[in-house]
DSSP file (Angstrom, degrees, kcal/mol; ACC not computed):
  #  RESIDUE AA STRUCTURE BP1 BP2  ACC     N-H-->O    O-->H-N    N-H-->O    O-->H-N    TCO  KAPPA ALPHA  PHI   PSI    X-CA   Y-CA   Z-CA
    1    1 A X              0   0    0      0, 0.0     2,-0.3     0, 0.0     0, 0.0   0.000 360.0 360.0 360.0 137.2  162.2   37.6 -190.2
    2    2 A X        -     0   0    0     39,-0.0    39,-0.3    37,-0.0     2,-0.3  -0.913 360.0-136.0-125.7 152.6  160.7   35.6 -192.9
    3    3 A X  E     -A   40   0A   0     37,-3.7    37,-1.8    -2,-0.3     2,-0.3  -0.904  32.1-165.8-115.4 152.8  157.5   34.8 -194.9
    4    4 A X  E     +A   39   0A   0     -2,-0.3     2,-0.3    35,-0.3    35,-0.2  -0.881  16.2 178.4-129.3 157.4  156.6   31.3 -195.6
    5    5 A X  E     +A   38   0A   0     33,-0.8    33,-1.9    -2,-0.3     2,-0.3  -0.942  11.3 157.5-143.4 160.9  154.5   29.2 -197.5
    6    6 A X  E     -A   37   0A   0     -2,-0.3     2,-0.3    31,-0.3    31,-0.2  -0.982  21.2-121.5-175.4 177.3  153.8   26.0 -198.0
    7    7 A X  E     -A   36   0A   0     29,-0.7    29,-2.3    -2,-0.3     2,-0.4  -0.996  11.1-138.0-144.3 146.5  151.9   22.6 -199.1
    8    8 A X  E     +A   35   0A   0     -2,-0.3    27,-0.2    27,-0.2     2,-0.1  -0.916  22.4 168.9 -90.3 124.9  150.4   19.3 -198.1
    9    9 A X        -     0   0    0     25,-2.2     2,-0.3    -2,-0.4    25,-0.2  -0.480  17.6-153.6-109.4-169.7  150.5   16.1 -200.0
   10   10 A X        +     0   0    0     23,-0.2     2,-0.4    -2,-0.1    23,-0.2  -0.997  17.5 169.7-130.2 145.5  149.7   12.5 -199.2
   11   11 A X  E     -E   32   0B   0     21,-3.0    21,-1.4    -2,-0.3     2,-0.4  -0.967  26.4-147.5-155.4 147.5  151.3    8.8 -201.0
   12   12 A X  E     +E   31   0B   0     -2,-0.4    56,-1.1    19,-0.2    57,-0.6  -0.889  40.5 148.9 -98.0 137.9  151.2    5.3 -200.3
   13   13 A X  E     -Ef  30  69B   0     17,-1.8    17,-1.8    -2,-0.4     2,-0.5  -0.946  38.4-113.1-147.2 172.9  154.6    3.6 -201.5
   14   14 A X  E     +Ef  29  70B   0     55,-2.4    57,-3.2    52,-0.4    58,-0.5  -0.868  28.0 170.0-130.4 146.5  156.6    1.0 -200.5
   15   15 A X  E     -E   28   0B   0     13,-0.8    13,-1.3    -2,-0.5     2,-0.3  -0.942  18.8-147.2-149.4 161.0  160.2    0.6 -199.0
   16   16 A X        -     0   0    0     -2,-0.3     2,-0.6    11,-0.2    65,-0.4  -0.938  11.2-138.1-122.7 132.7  162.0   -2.2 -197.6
   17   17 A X    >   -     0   0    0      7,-1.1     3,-0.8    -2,-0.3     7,-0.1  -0.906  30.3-141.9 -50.2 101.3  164.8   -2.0 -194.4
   18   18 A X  T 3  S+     0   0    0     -2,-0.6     2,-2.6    60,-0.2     8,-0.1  -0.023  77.5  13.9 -65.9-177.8  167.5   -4.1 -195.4
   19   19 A X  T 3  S+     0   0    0      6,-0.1     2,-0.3     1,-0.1    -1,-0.2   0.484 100.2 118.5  35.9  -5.6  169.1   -6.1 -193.0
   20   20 A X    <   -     0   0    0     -2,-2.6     4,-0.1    -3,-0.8     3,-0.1  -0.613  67.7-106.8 -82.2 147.1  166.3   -5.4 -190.5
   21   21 A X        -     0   0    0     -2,-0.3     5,-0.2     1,-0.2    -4,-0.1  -0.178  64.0 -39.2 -75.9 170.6  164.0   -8.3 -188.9
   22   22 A X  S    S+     0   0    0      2,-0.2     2,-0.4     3,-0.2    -1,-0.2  -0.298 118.1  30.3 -67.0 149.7  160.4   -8.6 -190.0
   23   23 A X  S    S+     0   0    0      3,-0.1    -2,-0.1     4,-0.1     5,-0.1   0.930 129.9  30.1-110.8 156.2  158.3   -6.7 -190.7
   24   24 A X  S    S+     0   0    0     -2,-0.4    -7,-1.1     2,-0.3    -4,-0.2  -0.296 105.4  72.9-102.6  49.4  160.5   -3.9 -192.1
   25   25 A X  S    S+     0   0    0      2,-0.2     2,-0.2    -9,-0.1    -3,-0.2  -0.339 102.3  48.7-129.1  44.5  163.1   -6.0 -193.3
   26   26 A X  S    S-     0   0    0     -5,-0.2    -2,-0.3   -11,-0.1    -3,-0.1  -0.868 113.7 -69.8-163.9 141.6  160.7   -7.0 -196.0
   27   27 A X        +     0   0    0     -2,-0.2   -11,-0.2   -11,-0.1     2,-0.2   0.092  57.5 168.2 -41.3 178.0  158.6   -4.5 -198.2
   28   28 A X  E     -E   15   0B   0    -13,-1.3   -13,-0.8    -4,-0.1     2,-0.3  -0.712  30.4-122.9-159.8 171.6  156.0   -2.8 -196.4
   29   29 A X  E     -E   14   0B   0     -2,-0.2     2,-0.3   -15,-0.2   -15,-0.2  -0.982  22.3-171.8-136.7 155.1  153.9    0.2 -197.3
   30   30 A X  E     -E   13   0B   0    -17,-1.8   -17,-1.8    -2,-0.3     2,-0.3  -0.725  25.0-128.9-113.6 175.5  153.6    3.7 -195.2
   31   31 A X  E     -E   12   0B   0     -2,-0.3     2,-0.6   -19,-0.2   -19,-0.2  -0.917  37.9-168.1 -83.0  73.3  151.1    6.5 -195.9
   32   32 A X  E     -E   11   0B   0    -21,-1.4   -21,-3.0    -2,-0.3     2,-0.6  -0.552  20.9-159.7 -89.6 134.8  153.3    9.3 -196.0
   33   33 A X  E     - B   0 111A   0     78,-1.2    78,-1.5    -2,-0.6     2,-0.6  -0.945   9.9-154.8-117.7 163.1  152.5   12.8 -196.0
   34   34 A X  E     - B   0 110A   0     -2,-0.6   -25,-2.2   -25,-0.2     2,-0.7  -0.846   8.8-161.9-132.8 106.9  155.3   15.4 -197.4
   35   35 A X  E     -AB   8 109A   0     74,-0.7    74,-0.8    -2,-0.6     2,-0.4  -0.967   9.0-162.9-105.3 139.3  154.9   18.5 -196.0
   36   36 A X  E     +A    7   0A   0    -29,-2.3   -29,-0.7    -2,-0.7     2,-0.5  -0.795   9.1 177.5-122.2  82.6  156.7   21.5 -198.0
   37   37 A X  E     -A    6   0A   0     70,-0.4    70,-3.2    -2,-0.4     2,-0.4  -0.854  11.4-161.8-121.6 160.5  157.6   25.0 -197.2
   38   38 A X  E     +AC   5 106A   0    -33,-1.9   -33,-0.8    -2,-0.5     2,-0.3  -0.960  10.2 170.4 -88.4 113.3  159.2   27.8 -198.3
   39   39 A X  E     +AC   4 105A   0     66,-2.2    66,-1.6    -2,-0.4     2,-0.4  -0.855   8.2 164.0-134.0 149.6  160.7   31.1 -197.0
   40   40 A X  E     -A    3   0A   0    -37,-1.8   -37,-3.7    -2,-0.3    64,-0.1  -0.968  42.4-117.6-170.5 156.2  162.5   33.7 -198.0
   41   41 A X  S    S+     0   0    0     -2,-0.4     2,-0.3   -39,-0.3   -37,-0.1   0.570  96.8  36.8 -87.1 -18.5  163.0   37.1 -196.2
   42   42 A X  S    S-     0   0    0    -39,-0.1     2,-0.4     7,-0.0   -39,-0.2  -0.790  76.5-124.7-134.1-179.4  161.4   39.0 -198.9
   43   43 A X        -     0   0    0     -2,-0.3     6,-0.2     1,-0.2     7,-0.0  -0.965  29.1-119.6-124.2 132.2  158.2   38.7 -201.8
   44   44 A X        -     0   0    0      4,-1.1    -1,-0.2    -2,-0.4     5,-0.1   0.506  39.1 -77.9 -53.0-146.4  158.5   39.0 -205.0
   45   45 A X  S    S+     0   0    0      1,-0.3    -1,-0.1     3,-0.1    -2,-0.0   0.497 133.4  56.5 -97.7   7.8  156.8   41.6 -207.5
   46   46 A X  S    S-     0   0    0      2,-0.4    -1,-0.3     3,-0.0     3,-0.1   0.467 119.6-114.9-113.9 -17.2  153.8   39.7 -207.3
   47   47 A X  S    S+     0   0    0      1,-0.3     2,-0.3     2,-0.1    -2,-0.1   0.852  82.9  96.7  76.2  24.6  153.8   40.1 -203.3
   48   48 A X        -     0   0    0      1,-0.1    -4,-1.1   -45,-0.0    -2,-0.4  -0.983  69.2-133.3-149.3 149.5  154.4   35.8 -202.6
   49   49 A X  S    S-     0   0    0     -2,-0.3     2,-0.2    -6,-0.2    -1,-0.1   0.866  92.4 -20.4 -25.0 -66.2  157.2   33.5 -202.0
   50   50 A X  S    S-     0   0    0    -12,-0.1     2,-0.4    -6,-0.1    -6,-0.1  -0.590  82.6 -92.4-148.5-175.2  156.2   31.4 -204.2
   51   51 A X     >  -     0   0    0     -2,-0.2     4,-2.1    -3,-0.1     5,-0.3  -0.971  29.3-143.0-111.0 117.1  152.7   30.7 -206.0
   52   52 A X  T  4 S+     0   0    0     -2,-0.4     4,-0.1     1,-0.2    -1,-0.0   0.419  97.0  59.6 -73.2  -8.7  151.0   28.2 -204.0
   53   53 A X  T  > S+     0   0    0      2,-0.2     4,-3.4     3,-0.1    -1,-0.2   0.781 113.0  39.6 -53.8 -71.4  149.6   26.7 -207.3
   54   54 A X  H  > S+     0   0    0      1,-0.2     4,-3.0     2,-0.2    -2,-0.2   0.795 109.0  51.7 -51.2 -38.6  152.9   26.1 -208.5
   55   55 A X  H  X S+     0   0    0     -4,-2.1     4,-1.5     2,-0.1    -1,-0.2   0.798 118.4  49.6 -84.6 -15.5  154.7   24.9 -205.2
   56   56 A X  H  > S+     0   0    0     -5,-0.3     4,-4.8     2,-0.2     3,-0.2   0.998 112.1  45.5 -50.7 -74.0  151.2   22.2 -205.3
   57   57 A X  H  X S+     0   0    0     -4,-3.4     4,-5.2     1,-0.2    -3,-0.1   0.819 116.4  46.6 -33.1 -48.4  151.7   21.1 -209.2
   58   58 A X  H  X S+     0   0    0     -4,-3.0     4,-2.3     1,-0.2    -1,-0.2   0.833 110.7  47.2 -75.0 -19.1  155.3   20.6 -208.5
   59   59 A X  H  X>S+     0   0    0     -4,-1.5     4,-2.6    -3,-0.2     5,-0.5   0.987 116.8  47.1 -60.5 -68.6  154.7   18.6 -205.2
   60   60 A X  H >X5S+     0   0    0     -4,-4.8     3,-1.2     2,-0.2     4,-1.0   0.713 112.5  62.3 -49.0 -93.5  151.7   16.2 -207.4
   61   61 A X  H 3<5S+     0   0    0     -4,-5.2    -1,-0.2     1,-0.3    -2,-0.2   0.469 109.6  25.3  -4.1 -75.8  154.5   16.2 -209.7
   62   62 A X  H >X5S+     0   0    0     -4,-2.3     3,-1.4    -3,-0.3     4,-0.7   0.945 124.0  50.6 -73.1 -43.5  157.2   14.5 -208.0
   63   63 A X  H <X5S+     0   0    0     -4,-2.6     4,-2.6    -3,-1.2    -1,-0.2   0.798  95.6  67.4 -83.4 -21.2  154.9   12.3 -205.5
   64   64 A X  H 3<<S+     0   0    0     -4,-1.0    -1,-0.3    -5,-0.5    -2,-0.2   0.550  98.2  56.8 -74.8   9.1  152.8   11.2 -208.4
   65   65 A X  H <4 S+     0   0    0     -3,-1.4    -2,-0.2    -5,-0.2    -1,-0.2   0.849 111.9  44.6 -87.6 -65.8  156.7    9.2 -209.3
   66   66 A X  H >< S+     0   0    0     -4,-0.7     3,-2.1     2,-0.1   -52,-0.4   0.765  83.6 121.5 -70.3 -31.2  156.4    7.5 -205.7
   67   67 A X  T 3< S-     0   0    0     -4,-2.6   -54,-0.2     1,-0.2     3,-0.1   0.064  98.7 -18.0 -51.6 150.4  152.6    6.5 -205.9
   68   68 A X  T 3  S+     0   0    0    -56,-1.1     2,-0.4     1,-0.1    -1,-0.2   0.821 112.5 134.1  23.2  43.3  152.2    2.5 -205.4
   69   69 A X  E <   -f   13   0B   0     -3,-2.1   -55,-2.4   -57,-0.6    -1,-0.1  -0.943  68.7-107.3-110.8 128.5  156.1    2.4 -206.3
   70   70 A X  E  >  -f   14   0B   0     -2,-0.4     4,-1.4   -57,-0.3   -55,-0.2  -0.362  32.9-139.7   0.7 112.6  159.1    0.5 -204.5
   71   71 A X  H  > S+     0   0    0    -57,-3.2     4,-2.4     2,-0.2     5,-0.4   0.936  98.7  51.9 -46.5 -66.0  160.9    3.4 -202.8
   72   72 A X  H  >>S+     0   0    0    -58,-0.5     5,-2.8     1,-0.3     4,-1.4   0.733 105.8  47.7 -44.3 -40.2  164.0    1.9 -203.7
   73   73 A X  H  45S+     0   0    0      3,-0.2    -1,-0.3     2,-0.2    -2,-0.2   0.956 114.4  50.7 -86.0 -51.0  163.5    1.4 -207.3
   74   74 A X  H  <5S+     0   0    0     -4,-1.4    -2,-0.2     1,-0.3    -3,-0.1   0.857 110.5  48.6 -64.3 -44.3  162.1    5.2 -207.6
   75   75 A X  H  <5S-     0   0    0     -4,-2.4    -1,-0.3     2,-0.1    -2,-0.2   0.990 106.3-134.8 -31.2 -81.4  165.2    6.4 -205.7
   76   76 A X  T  <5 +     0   0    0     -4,-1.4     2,-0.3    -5,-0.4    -3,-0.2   0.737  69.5 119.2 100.0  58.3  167.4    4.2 -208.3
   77   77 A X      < -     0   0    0     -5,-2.8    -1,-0.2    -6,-0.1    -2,-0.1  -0.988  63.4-152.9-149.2 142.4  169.3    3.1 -204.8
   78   78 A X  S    S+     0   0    0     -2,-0.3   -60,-0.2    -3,-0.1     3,-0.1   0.778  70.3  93.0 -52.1 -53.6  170.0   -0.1 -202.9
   79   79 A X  S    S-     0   0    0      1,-0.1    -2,-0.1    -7,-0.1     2,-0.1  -0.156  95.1 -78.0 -64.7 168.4  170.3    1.5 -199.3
   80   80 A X        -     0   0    0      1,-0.1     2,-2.7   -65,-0.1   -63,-0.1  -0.361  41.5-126.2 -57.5 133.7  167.3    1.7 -197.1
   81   81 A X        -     0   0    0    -65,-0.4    -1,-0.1    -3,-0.1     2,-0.1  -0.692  37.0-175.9 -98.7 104.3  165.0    4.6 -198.0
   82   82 A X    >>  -     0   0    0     -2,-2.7     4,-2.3     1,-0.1     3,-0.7  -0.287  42.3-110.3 -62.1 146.3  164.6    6.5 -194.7
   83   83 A X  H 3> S+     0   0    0      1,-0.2     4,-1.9     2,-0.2    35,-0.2   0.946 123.9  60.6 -42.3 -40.8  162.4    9.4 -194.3
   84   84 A X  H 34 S+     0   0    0      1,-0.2     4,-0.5     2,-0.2    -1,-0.2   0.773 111.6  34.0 -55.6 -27.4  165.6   11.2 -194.1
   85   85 A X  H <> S+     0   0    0     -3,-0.7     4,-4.3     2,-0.2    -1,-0.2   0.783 113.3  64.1 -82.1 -39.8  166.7   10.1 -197.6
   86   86 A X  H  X S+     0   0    0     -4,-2.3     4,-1.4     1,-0.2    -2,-0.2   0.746 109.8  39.4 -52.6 -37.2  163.0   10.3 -198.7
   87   87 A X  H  X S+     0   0    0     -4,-1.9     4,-3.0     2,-0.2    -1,-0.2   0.745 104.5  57.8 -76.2 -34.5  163.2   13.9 -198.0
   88   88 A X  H  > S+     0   0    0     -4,-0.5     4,-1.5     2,-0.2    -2,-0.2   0.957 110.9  51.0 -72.4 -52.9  166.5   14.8 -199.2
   89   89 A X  H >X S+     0   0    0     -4,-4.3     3,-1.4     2,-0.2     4,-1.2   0.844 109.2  50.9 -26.8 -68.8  164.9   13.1 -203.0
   90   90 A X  H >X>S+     0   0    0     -4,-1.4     3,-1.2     1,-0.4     4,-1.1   0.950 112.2  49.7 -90.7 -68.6  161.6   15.3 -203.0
   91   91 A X  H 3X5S+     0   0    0     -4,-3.0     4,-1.3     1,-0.2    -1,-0.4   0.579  97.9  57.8 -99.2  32.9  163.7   18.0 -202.5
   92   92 A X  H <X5S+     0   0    0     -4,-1.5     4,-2.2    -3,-1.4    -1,-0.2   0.843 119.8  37.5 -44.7 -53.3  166.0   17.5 -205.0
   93   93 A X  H <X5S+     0   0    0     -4,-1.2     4,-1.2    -3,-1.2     5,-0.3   0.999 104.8  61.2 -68.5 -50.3  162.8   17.6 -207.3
   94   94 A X  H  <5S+     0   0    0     -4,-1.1     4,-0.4     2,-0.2     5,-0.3   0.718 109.0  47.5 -39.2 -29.2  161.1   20.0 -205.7
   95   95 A X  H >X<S+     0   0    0     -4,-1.3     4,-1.9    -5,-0.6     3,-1.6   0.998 112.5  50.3 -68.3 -52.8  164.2   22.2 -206.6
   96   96 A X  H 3< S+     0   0    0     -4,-2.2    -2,-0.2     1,-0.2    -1,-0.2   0.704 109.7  47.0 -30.8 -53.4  164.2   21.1 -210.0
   97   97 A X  T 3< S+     0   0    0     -4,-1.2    -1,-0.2     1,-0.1    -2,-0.1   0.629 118.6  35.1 -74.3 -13.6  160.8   21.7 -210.6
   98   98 A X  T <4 S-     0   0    0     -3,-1.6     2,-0.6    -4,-0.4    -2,-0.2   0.780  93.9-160.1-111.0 -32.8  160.4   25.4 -209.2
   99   99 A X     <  -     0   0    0     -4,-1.9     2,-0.4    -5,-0.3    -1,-0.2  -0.565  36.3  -2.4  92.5-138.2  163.5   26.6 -210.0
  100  100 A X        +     0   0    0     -2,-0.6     2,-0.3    -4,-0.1     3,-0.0  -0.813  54.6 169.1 -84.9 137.1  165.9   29.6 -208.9
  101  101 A X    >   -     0   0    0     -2,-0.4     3,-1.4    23,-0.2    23,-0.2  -0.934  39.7-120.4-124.9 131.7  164.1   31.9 -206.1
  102  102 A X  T 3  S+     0   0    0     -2,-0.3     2,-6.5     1,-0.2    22,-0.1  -0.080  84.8   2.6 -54.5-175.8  166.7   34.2 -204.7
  103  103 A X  T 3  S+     0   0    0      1,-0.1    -1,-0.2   -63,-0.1   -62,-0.2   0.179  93.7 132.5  -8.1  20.0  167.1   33.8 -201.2
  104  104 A X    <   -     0   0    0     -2,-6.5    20,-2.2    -3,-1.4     2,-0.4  -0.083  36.0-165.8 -60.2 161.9  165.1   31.3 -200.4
  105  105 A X  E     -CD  39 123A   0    -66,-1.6   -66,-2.2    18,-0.3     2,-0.4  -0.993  12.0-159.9-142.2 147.7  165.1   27.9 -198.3
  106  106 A X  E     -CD  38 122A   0     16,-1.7    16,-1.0    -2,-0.4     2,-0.3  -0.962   5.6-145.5-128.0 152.5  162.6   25.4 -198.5
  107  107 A X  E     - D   0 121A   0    -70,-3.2     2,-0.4    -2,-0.4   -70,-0.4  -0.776   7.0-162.0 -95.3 129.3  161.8   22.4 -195.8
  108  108 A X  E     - D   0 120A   0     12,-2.7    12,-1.7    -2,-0.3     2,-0.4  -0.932   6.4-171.5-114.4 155.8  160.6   19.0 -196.8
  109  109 A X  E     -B   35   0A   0    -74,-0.8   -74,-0.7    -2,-0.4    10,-0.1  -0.528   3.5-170.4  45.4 139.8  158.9   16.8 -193.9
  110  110 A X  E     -B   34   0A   0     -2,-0.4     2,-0.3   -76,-0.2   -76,-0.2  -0.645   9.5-169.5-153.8  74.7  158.2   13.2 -194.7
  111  111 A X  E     -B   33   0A   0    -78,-1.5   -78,-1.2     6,-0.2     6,-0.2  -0.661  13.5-176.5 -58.8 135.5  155.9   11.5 -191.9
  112  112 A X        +     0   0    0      4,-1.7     2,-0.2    -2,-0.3     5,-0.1   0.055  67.9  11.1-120.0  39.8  155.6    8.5 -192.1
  113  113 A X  S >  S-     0   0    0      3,-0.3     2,-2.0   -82,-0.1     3,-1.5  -0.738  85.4 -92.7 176.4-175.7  153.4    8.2 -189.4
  114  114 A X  T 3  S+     0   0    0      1,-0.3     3,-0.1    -2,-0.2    -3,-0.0   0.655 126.5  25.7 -67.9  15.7  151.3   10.3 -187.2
  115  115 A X  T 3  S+     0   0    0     -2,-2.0    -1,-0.3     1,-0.3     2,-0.3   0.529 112.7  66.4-136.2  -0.1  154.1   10.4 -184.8
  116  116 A X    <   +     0   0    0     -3,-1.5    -4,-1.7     2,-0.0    -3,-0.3  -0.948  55.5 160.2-171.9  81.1  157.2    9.8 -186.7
  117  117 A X        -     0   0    0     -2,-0.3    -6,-0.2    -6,-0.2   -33,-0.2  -0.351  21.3-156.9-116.7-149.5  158.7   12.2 -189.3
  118  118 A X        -     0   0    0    -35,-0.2   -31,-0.2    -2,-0.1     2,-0.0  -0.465  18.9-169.5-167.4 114.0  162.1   13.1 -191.2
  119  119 A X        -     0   0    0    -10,-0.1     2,-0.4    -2,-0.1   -10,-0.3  -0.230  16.8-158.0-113.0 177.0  163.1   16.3 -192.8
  120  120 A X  E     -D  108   0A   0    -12,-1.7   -12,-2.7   -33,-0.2     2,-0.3  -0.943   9.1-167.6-166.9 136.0  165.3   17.9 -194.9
  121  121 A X  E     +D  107   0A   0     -2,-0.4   -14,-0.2   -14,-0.2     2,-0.2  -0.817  22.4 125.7-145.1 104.4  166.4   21.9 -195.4
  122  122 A X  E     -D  106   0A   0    -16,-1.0   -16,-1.7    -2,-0.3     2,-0.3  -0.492  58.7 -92.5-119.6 178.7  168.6   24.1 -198.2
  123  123 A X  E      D  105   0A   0    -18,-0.2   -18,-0.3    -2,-0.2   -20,-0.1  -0.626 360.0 360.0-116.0-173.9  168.0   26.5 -199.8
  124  124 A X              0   0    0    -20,-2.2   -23,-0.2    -2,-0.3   -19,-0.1   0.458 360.0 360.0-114.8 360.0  166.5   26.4 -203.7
């Protein structure tokens, strides 16, 4: 058993597939939206996960990096940025920005379209 929380964002950005035929072996741009949650088996002293204010800022934080940006350049990588890769990044910040919560795990989601996502899940 667990409690969760979580947040939505949206960015447009732009990524290229290398070695791939047109059109995604030349930039492109998606609409992605980053979904985020958080879980943990217990509540703090405050009776939440996380502050849903907080897990927001830090999300606008990090996606405000990616808006109208080269994926690639924001990354600071060559290989294709995948959702999968995409995901693994935000939460790398998203840990960075919220910081230690004991036993917790957080999810990232990255559609990049309504049909189409790639996610990525540790714990923080």
């Amino acid at each position: 058993m667990s409690y969760a929380v979580g947040v939505v964002g949206t960015v447009r950005a732009k990524h290229v597939m290398p070695g791939l035929p047109l059109p995604e072996g030349a930039p492109h741009d998606h609409d992605y939206r980053i979904e985020v949650s958080v879980e943990r088996s217990g509540l703090d002293e405050a009776g939440m996960v996380v502050d849903i204010d907080v897990l927001r800022r830090a999300l606008a934080a990090v996606t405000d990096r990616m808006t109208g940006a080269d994926l690639g350049e924001v990354l600071e990588t060559d290989e294709a940025v995948t959702v999968e890769r995409l995901s693994h990044w935000l939460h790398a910040g998203l840990a960075e920005a919220l910081g230690s919560l004991p036993l917790a795990q957080m999810t990232v989601r990255v559609w990049e379209g309504p049909d189409a996502f790639g996610a990525y899940r540790d714990v923080l």
